[in-house]
VOGU-3710 file (C-alpha; in Angstrom, 3 decimals, decimal comma):
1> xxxxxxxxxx> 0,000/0,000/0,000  1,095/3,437/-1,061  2,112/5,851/1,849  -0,253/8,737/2,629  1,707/11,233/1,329  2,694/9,534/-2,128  -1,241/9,062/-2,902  -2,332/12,782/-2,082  1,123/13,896/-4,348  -0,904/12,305/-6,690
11> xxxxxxxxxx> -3,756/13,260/-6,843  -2,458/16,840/-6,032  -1,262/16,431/-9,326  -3,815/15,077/-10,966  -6,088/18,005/-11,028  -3,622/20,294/-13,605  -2,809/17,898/-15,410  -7,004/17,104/-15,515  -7,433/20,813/-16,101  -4,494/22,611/-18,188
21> xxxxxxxxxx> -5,262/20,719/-21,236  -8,692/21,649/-21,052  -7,714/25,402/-20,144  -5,063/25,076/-22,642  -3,893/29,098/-21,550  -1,528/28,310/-24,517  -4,141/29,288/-26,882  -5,733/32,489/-25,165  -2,054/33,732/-24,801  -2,721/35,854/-27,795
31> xxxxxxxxxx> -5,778/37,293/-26,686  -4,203/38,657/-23,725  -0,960/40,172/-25,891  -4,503/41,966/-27,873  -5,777/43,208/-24,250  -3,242/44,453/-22,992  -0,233/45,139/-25,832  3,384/45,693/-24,438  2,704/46,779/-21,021  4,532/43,862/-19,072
41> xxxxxxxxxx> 3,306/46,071/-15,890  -0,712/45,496/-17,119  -0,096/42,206/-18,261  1,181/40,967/-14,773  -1,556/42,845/-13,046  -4,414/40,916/-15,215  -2,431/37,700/-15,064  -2,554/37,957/-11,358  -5,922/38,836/-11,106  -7,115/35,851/-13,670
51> xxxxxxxxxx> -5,320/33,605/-11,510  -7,265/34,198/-8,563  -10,515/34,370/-10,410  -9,778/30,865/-12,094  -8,389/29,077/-8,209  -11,693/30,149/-6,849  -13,526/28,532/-9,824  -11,889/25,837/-9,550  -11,838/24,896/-5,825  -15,863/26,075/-5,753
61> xxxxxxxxxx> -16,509/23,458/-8,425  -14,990/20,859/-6,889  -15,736/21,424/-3,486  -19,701/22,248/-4,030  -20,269/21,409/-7,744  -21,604/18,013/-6,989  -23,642/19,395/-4,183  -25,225/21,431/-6,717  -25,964/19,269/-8,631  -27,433/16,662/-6,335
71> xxxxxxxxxx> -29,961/19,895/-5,233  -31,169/18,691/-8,855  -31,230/14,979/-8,664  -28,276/14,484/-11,030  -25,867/11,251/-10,004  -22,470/11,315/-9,834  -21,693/9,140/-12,696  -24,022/11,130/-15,279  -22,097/13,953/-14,042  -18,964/12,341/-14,846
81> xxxxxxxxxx> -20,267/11,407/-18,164  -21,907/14,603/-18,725  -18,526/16,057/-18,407  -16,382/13,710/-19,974  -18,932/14,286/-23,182  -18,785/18,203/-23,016  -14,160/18,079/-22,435  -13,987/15,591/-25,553  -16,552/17,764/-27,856  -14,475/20,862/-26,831
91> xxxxxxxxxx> -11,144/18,681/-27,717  -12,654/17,878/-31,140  -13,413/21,343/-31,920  -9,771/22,198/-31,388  -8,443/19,750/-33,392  -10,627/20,741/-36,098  -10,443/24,449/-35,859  -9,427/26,500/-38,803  -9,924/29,749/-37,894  -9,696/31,564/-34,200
101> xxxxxxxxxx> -12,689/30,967/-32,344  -15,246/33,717/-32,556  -15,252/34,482/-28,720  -11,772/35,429/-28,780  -11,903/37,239/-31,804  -14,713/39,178/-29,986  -12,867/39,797/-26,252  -9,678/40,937/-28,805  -11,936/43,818/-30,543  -13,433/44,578/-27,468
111> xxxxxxxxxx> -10,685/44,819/-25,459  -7,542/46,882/-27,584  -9,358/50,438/-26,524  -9,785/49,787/-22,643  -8,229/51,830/-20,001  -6,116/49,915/-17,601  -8,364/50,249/-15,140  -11,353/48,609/-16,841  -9,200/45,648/-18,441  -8,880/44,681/-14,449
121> xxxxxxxxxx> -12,241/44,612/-14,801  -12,765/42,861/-17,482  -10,234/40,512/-16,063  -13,221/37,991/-15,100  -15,336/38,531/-17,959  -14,743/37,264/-21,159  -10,884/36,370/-20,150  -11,312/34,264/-17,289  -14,764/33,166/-18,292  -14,919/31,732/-20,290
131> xxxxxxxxxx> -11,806/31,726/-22,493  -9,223/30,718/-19,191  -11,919/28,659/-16,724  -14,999/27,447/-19,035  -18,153/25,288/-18,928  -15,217/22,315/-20,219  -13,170/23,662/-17,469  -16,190/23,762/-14,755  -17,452/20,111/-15,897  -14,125/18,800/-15,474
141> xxxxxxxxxx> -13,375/19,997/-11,899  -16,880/18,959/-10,520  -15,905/15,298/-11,885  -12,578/15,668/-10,106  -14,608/16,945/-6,961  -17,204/13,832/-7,240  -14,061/11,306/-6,591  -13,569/13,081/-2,980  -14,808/10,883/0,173  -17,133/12,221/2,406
151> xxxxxxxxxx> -16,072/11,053/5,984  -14,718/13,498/7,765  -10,533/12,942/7,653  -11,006/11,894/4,044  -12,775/14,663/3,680  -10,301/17,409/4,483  -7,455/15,605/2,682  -9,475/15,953/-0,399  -9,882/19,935/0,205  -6,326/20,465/1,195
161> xxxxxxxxxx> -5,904/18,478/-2,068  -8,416/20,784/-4,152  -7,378/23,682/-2,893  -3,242/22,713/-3,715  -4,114/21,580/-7,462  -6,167/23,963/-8,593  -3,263/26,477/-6,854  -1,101/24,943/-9,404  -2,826/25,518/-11,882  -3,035/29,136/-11,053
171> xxxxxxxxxx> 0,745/29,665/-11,066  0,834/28,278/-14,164  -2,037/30,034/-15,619  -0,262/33,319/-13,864  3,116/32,671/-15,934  2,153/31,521/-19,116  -0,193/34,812/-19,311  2,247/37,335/-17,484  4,785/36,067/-20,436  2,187/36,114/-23,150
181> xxxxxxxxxx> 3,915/38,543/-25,290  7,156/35,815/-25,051  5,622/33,055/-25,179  3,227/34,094/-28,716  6,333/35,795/-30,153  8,608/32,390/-29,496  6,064/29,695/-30,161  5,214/31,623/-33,275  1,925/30,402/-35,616  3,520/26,843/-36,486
191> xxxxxxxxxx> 4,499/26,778/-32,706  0,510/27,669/-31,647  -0,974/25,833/-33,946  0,896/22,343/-33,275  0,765/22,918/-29,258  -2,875/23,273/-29,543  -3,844/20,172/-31,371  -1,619/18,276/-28,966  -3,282/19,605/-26,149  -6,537/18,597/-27,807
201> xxxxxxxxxx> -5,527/15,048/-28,442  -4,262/14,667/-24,836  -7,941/16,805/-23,718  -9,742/14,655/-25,948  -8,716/11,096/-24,221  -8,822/12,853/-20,811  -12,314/13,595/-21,774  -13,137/10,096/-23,007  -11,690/8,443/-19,643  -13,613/10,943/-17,491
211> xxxxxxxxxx> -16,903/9,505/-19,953  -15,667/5,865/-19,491  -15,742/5,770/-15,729  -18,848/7,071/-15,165  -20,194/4,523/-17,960  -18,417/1,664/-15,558  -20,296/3,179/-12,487  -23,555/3,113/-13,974  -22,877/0,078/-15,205  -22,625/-1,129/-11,631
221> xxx> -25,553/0,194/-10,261  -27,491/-1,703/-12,957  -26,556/-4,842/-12,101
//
């Protein structure tokens, strides 16, 4: 048997590398070099700020999405295959995009004449949802949060390891996008466009495993 703390390293890091595919910041790099130019200052300010926004989506899904959802009568396992569907359709839409998606093309336009004061603001809406921490994104962390016991000592392992994960994914949702103007100008188009359909290969059979155990669960219960 596995030591305590080897199996919570685990899943601690299980939920980015669950969620960064589907968050892919990779791709919504360039919309934040439209919002806020060359102003390293404003870009570390939003990145910050996105960050935050996107940890408390993350730990709220997790931690009460299921709850939610049970308010409604919805099992766990539809949930899981609920959101398993919804990741994999947003995979296959990346890897068969041919053009920028029309959201981003829309938070770009909207977004190149702001002051810096109401980019902050905008720094939840449209940029952290839902191009950084979307429905894929929501659906994907209340599947994670459906796997967490619910005795007590369980319990607060599985927040401590919530609350960690979806930290990491902050810090690296706060670099990638505080080095956005790097990071588009060294990937480059090839470089974007090849990063993003691996991402959506690796999102798509993510996607397809979160669908395939909740298929096995029900499966169980109807036996």
């Amino acid at each position: 048997m596995e030591p305590l703390f080897v199996l919570v390293l685990k899943l601690m890091l299980l939920v980015p590398v669950t969620l960064l595919p589907i968050i892919n910041p990779l791709s919504t790099a360039p919309i934040f070099v439209a919002t806020v130019g060359r102003d390293r200052a404003l870009a570390a300010r939003l990145a910050k700020q996105v960050a935050i926004n996107g940890w408390f989506i993350i730990v709220t899904s997790m931690l009460i999405g299921t709850y939610v959802l049970a308010l409604f009568g919805i099992s766990l396992p539809v949930v899981r295959i609920g959101g398993g569907l919804l990741v994999a359709s947003t995979a296959w839409r990346l890897l068969h995009r041919t053009e920028d998606d029309e959201v981003h093309e829309k938070a770009a336009k909207e977004t190149r004449q702001m002051t810096d004061a109401e980019v902050i603001r905008s720094s939840f809406f449209p940029i952290t949802f839902p191009l950084t921490t979307g429905p894929g994104t929501i659906a994907a962390a209340i599947a994670l949060g459906a796997q967490t016991p619910t005795t007590p000592m369980p319990y607060i392992v599985g927040t401590f390891v919530a609350v960690a994960g979806a930290a990491g994914v902050s810090v690296v949702l706060y670099l990638i996008f505080r080095n956005s103007v790097t990071v588009v100008s060294w990937l480059g188009d090839v470089g974007m466009l090849v990063m993003t359909r691996l991402m959506a290969f690796v999102l798509l059979c993510i996607g397809i495993e979160i669908t395939w155990s909740g298929w096995a669960e029900l499966s169980r219960f109807g036996q």
